[in-house]
Z-matrix of the N, CA and C atoms (Angstrom, degrees):
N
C 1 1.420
C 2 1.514 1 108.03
N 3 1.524 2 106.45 1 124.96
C 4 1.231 3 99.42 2 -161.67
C 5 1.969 4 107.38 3 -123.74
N 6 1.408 5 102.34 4 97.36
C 7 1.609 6 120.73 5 -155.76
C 8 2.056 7 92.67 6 -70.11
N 9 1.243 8 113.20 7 135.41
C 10 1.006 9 141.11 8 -161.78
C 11 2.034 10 97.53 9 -79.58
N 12 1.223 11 114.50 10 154.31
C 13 1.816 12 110.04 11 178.07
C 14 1.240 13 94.63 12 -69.02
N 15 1.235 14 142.50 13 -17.59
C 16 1.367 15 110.39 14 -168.01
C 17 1.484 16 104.14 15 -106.10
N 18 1.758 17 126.31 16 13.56
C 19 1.084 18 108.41 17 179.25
C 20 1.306 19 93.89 18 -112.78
N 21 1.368 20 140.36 19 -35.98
C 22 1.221 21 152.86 20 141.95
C 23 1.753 22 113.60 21 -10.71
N 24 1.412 23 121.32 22 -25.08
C 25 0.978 24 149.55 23 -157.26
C 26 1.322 25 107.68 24 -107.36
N 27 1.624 26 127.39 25 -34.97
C 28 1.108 27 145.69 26 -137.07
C 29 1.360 28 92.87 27 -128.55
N 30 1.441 29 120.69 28 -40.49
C 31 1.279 30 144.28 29 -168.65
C 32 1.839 31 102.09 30 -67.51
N 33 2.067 32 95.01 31 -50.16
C 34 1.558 33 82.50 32 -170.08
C 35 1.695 34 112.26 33 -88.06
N 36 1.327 35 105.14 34 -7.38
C 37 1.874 36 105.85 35 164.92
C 38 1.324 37 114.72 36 -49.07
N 39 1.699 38 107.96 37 -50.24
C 40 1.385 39 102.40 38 -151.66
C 41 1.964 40 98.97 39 -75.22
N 42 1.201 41 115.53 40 -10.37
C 43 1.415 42 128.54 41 -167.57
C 44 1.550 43 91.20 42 -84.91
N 45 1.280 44 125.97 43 -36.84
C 46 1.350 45 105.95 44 -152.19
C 47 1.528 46 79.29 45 -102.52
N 48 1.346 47 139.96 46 -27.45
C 49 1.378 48 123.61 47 172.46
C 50 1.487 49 112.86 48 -57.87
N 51 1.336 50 130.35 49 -47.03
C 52 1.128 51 132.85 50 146.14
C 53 1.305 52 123.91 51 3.46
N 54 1.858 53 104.76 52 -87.41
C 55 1.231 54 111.61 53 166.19
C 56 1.452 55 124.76 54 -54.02
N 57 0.826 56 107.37 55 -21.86
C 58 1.795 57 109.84 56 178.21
C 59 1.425 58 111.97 57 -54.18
N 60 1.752 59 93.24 58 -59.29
C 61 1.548 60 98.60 59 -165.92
C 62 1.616 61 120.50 60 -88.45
N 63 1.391 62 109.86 61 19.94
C 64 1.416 63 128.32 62 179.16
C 65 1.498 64 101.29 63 -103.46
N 66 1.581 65 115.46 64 -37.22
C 67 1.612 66 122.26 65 171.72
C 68 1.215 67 108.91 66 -61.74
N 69 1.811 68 122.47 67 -50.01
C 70 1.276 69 126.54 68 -160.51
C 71 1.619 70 101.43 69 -68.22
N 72 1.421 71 106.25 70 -37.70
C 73 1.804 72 109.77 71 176.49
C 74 1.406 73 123.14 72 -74.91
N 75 1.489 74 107.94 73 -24.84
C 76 1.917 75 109.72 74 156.33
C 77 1.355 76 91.28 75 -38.36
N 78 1.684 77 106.65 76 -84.63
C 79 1.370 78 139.34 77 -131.10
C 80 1.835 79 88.75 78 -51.55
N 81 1.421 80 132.13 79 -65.22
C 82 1.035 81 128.30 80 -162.56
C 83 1.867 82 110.52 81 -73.38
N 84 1.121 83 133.45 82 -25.23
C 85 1.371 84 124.30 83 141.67
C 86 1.477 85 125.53 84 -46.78
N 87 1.276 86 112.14 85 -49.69
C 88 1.538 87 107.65 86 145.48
C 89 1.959 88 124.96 87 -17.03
N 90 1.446 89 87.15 88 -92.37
C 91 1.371 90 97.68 89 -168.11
C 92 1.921 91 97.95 90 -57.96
N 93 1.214 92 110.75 91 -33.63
C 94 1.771 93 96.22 92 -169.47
C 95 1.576 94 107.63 93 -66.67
N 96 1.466 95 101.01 94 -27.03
C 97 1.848 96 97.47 95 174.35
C 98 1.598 97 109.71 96 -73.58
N 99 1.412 98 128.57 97 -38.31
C 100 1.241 99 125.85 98 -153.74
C 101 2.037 100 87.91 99 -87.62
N 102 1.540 101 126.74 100 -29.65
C 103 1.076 102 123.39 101 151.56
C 104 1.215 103 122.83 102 -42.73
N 105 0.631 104 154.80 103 -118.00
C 106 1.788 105 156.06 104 116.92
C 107 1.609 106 100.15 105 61.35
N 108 1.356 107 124.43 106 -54.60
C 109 1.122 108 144.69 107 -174.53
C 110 1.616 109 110.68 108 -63.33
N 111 1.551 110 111.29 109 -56.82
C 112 1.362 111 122.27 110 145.14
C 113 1.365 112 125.19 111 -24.41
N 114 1.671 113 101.04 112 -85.83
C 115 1.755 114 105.66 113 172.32
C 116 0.853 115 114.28 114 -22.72
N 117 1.789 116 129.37 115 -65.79
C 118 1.563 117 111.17 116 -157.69
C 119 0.883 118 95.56 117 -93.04
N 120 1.346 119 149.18 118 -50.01
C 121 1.092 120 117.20 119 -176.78
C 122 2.320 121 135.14 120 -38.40
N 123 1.077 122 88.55 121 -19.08
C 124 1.354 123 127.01 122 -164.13
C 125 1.980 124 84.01 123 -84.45
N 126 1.164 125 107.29 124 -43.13
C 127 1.988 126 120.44 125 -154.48
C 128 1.687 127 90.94 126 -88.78
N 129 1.385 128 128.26 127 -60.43
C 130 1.179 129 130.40 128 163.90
C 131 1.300 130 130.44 129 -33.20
N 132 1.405 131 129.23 130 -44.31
C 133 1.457 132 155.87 131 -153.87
C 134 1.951 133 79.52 132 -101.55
N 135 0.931 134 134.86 133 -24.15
C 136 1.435 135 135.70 134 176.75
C 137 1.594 136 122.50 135 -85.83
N 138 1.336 137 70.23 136 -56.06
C 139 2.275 138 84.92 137 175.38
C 140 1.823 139 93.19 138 -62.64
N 141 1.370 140 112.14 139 -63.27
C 142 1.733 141 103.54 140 -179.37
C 143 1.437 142 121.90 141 -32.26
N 144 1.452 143 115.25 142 -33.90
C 145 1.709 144 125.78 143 -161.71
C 146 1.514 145 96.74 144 -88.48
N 147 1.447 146 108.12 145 -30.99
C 148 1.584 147 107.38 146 -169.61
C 149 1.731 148 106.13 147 -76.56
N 150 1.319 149 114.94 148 -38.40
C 151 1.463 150 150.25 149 -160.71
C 152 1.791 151 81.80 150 -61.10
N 153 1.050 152 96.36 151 -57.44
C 154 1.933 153 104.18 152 -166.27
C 155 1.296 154 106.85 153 -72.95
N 156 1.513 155 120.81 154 -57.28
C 157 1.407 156 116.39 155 145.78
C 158 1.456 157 139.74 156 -15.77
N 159 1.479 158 116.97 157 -42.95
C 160 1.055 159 123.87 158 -172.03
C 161 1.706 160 96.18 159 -87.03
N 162 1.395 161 100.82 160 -53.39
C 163 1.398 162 86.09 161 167.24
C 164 1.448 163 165.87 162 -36.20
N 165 1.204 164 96.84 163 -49.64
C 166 1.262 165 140.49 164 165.40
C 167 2.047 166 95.58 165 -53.09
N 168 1.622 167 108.29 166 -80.05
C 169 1.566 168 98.62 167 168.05
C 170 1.459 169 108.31 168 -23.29
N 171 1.419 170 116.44 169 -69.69
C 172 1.494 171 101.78 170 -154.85
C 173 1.201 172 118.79 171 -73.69
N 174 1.538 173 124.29 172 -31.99
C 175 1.776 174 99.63 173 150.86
C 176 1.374 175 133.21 174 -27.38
N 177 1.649 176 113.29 175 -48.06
C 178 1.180 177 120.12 176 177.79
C 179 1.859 178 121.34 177 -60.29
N 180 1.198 179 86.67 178 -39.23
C 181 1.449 180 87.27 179 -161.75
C 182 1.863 181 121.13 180 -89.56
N 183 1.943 182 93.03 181 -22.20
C 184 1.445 183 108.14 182 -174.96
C 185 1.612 184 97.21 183 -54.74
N 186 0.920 185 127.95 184 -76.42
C 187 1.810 186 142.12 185 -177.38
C 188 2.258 187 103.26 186 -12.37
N 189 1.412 188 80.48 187 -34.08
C 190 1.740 189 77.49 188 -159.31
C 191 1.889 190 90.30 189 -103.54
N 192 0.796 191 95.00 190 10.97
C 193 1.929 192 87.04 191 169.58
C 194 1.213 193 113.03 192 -125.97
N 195 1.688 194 115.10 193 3.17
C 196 1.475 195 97.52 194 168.01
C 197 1.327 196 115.13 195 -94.84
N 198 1.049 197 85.12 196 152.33
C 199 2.015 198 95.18 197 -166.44
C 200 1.541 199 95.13 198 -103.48
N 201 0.975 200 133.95 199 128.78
C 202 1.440 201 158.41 200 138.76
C 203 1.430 202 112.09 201 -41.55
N 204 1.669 203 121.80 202 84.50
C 205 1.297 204 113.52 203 -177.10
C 206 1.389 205 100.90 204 -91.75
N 207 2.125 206 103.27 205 144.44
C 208 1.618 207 102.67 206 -174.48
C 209 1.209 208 81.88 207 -131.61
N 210 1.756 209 94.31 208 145.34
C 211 1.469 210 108.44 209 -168.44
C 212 1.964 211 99.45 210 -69.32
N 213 1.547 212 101.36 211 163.09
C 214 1.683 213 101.44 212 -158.96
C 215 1.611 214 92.59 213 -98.07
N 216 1.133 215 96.76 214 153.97
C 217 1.984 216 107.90 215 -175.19
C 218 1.471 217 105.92 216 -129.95
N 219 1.420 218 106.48 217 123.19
C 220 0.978 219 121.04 218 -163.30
C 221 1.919 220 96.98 219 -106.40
N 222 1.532 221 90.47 220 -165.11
C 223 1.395 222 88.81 221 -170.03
C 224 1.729 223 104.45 222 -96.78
N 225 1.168 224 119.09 223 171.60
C 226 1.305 225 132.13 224 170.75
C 227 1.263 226 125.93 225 -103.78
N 228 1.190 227 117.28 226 168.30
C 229 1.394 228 113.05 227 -165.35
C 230 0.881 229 123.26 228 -56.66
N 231 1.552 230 129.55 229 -43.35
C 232 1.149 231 136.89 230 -168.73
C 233 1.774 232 98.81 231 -75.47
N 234 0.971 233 94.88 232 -31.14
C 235 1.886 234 91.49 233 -164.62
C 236 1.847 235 97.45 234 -80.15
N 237 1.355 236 111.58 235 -5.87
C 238 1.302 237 107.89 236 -179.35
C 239 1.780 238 96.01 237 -103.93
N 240 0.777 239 100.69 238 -34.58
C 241 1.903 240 91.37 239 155.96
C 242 1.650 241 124.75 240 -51.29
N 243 1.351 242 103.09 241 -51.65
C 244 1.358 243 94.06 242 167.11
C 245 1.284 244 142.64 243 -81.14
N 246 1.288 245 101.85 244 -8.54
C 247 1.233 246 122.56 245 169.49
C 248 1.993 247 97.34 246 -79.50
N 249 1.329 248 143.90 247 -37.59
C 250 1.056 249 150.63 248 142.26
C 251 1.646 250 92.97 249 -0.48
N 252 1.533 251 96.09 250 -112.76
C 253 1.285 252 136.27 251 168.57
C 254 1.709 253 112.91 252 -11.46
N 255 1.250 254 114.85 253 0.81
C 256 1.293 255 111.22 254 179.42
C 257 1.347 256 104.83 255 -139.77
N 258 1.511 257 105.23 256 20.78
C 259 1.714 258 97.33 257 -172.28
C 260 1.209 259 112.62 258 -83.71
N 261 1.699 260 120.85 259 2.84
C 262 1.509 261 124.93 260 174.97
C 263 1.356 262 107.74 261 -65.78
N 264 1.422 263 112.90 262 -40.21
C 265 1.718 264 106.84 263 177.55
C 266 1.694 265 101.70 264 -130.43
N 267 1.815 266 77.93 265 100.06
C 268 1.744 267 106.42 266 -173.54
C 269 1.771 268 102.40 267 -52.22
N 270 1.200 269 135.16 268 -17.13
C 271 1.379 270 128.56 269 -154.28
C 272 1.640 271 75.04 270 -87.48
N 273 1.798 272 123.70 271 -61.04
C 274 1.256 273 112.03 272 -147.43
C 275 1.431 274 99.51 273 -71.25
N 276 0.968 275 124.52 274 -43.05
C 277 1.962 276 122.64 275 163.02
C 278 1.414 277 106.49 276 -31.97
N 279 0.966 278 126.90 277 -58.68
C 280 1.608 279 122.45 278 -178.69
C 281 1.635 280 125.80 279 -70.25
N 282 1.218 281 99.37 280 -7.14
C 283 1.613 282 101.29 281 -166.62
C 284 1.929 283 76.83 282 -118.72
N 285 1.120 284 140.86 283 -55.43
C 286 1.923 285 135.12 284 -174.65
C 287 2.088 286 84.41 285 -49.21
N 288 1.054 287 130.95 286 -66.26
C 289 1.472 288 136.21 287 -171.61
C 290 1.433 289 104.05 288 -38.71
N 291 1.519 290 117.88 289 -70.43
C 292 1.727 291 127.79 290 -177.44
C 293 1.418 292 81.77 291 -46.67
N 294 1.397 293 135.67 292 -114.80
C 295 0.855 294 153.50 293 -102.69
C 296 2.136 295 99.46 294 -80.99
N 297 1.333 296 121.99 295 -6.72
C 298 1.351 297 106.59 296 148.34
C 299 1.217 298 109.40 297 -100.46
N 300 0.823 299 135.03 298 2.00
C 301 1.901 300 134.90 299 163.22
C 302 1.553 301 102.69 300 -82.14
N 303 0.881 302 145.56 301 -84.57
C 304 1.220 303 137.62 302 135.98
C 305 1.781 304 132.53 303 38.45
N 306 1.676 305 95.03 304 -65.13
C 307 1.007 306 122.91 305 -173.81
C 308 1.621 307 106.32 306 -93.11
N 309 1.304 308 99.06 307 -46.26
C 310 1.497 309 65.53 308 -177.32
C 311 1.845 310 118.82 309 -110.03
N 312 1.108 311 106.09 310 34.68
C 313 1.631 312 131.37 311 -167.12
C 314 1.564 313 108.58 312 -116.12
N 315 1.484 314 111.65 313 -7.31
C 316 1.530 315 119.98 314 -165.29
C 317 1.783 316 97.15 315 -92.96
């Protein structure tokens, strides 16, 4: 079969268009990886800033949320005697009770 110059001709366009558009599809896998490559790198360098950020808050903030637990003080004997002694008028029993709990719990 004996292909004519002008198909021979036609033959090596479509080959070298070919190659073209196999270069142009390297080339743009290229750039979408070295893109991509960017981003995270770009996404990382973000999470790090936030990471320190966050940190940084919780220095700030740990100090003011710890609570200082103090052991609880109750009453003593004697003060639970008088508290006794007043159980005829339950209001003043309840308010002598609050008010050394109170006192010494403040």
């Amino acid at each position: 079969m004996n292909d004519t110059p002008e198909e021979n001709k036609a033959a090596q366009q479509i080959a070298e268009m070919h190659e073209f558009i196999a270069e142009n599809q390297r080339l743009i896998r290229s750039v979408r990886h070295d893109h991509m490559a960017t981003m995270v790198l770009n996404h990382e360098q973000q999470i790090k800033d936030l990471a320190a950020h966050l940190l940084e808050l919780k220095q700030l903030v740990t100090p003011m949320m710890e609570v200082k637990r103090r052991e609880w003080v109750g009453l003593t004997e004697d003060e639970m005697q008088t508290a006794y002694r007043k159980i005829d008028d339950w209001n003043a029993c309840l308010a002598f009770i609050d008010s050394k709990l109170r006192e010494k719990n403040a």
